[in-house]
C-alpha positions in Angstrom: 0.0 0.0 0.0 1.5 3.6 -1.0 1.1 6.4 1.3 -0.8 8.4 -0.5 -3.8 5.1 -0.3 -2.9 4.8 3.8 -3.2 8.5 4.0 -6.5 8.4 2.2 -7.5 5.6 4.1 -7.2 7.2 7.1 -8.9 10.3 6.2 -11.6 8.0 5.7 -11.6 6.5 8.9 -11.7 9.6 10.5 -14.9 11.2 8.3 -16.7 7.9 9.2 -16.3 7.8 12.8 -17.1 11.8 13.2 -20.1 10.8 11.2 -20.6 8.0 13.7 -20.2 10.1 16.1 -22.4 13.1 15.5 -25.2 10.3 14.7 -24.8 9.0 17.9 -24.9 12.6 19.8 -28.0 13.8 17.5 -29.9 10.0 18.6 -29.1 10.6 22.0 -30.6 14.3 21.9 -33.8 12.9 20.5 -34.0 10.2 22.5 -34.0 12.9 25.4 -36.4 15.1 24.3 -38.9 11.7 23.8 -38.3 11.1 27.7 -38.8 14.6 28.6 -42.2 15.0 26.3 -43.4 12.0 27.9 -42.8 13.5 31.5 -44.1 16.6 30.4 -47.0 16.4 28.5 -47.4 20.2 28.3 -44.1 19.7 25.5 -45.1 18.2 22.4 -43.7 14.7 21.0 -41.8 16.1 18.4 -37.8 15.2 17.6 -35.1 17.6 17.6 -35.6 19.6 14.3 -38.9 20.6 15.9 -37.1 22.4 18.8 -35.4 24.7 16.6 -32.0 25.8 17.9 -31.6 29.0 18.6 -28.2 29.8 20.9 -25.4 27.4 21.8 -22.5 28.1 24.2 -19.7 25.8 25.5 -17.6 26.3 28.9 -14.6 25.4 27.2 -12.2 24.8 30.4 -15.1 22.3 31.5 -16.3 20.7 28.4 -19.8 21.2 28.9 -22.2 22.5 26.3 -25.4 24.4 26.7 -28.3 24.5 24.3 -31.2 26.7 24.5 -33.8 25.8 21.2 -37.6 27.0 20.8 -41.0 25.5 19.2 -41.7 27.8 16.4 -43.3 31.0 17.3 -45.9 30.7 15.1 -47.3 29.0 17.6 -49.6 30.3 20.3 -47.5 29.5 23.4 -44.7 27.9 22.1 -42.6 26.3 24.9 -38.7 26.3 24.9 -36.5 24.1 26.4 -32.4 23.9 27.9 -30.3 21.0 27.1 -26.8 20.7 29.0 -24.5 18.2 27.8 -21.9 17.4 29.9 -18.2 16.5 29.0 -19.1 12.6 29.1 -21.6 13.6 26.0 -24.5 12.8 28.8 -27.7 15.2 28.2 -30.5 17.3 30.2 -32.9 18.7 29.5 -34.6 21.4 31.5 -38.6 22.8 30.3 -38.4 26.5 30.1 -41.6 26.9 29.9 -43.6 30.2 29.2 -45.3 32.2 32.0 -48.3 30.4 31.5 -47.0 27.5 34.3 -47.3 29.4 37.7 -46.7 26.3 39.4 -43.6 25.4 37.3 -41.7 28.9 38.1 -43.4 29.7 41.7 -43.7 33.4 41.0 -43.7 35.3 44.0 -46.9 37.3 44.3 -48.6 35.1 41.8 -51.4 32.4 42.2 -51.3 28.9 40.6 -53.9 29.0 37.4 -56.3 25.8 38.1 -57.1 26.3 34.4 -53.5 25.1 33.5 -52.3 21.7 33.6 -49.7 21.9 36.2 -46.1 20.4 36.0 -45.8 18.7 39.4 -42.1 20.2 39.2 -40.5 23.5 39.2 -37.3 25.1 37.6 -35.3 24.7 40.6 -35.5 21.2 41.0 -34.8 20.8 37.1 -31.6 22.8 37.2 -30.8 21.1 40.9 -31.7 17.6 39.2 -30.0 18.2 35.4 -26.1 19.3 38.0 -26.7 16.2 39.8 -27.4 14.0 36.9 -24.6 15.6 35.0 -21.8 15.4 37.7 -21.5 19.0 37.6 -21.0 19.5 41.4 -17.2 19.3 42.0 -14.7 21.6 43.3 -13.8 23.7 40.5 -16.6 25.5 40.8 -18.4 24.0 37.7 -22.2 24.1 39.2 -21.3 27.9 39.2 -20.1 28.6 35.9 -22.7 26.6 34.1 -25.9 28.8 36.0 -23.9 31.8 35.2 -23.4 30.9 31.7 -26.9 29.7 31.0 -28.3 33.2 32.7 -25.7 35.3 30.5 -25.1 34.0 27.5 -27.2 31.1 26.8 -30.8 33.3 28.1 -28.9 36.7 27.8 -30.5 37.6 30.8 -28.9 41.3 32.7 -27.8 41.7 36.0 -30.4 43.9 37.9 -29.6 46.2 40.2 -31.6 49.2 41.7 -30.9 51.6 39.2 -33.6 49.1 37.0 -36.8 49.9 39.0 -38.0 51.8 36.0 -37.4 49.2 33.6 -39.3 46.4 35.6 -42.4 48.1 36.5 -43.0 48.7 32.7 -45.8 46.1 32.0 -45.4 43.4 29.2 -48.5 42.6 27.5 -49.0 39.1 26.3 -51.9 38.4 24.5 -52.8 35.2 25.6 -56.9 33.7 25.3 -56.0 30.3 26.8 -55.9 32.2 30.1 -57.9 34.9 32.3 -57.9 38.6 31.8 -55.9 40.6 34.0 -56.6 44.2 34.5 -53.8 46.6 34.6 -54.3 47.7 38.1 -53.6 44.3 39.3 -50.8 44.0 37.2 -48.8 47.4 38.1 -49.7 46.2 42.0 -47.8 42.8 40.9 -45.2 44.3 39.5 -44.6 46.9 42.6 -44.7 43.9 44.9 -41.7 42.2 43.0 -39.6 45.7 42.7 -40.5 45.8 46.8 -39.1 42.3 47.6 -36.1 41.8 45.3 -34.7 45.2 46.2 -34.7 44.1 49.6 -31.7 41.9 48.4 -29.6 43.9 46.5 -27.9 45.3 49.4 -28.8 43.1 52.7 -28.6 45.5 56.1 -28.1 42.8 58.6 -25.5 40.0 57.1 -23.8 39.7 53.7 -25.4 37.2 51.4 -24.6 36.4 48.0 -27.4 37.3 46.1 -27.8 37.5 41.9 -30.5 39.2 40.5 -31.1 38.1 36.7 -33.9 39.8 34.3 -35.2 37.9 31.6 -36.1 40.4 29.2 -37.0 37.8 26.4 -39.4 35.7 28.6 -41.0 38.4 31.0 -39.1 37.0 33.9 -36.4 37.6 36.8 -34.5 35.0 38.7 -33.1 36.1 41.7 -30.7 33.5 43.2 -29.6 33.0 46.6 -26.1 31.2 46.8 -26.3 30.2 50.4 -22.7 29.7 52.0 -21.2 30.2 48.4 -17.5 28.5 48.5 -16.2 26.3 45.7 -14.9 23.4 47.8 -18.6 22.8 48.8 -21.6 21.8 47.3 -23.4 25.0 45.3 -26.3 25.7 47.6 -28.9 28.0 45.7 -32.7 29.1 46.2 -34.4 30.6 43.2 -37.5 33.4 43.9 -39.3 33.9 40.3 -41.1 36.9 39.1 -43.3 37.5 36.4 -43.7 41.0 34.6 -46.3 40.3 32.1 -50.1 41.3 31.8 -52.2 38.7 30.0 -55.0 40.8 27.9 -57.5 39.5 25.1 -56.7 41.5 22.0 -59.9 42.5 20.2 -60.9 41.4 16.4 -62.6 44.2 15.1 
């Protein structure tokens, strides 16, 4: 055999077994989202391509890569989801569902809709389930970079601080007829509840805690974390208060 035919037989090789490979991954990502639709019926049975992808980042010191991808918005609620793959190409994924599933986010000064098929889970256990699963507790701090870089870059979300009140108690409307009317005095009361008690974090009087206010612009949301005894040789600790800032009306056909 010359070595021109080995060299070409080894660039074949290699093209094969990348094929292989991505097959594998894109199986494995399908196969996840089959589990998750049928643990979540709220999320449609539909294979990858139907979860359009829409942002992708990867911790590159960690290996670990995060996908955010979207039903198609042509849809009336169309629900998104979070995969996190970790660097043993093992998957997650995590429902990021719209505002219409009180009981999946807990929003604070919000009441569960009995109208709505609820989720029997919330996004705090998800994430706390998908860094167990995943074996990202450890003690470089991985937990911690992969919230960070899902809240940043994957969900762009900004940092909130109390120069924002302005900017969150501008209502969202969302016009929405699967679900009741809210007038907009009850929304602006909402929305001056949640400036009231996430302020009340930013800058604690009594003790120190680290706390990380996060708004959502693209879903109508804030996450405001609370890394309880935050240290990177321990377990990442975290509570998660929700808030919604949209206002669900009935737009009128005239």
């Amino acid at each position: 055999m010359t070595r021109l035919q080995l060299l070409t037989n080894i660039l074949i090789s290699i093209i094969i077994f990348s094929s292989c490979s991505q097959k594998d991954n894109q199986i494995d990502i399908d196969k996840a989202l089959s589990n998750t639709a049928s643990k979540f019926p709220q999320l449609p049975k539909r294979q990858s391509d139907y979860y359009k992808l829409i942002r992708s980042v990867t911790i590159g010191d960690n290996g670990v890569e995060l996908q955010l991808r979207s039903m198609p918005d042509t849809l009336d609620d169309p629900q998104k989801i979070i995969i996190v793959i970790n660097k043993a190409k093992q998957l997650y994924v995590i429902p990021l569902f719209s505002n219409t599933y009180h009981d999946y986010w807990n929003f604070q000064f919000d009441s569960v809709l009995s109208s709505v098929k609820p989720t029997n889970t919330t996004f705090e256990k998800e994430l706390k389930n998908c860094l167990t699963q995943l074996n990202l507790y450890d003690t470089l701090g991985t937990a911690g970079k992969v919230i960070n870089e899902m809240l940043v870059s994957l969900l762009q979300c900004q940092q909130v601080t109390d120069t924002d009140s302005l900017n969150l108690h501008s209502v969202a409307l969302t016009n929405n007829y699967n679900l009741p009317y809210e007038d907009s005095d009850s929304c602006f009361k909402r929305l001056q509840e949640n400036w009231h008690e996430m302020k009340k974090d930013f800058y604690p009087e009594d003790y120190i805690i680290n706390y990380n206010t996060y708004w959502d612009k693209g879903n109508n949301r804030v996450y405001q974390f609370d890394f309880k005894n935050f240290s990177r040789k321990q377990k990442l600790e975290f509570t998660i208060k929700n808030y919604r800032l949209d206002c669900v009306y009935q737009m009128l056909n005239l």
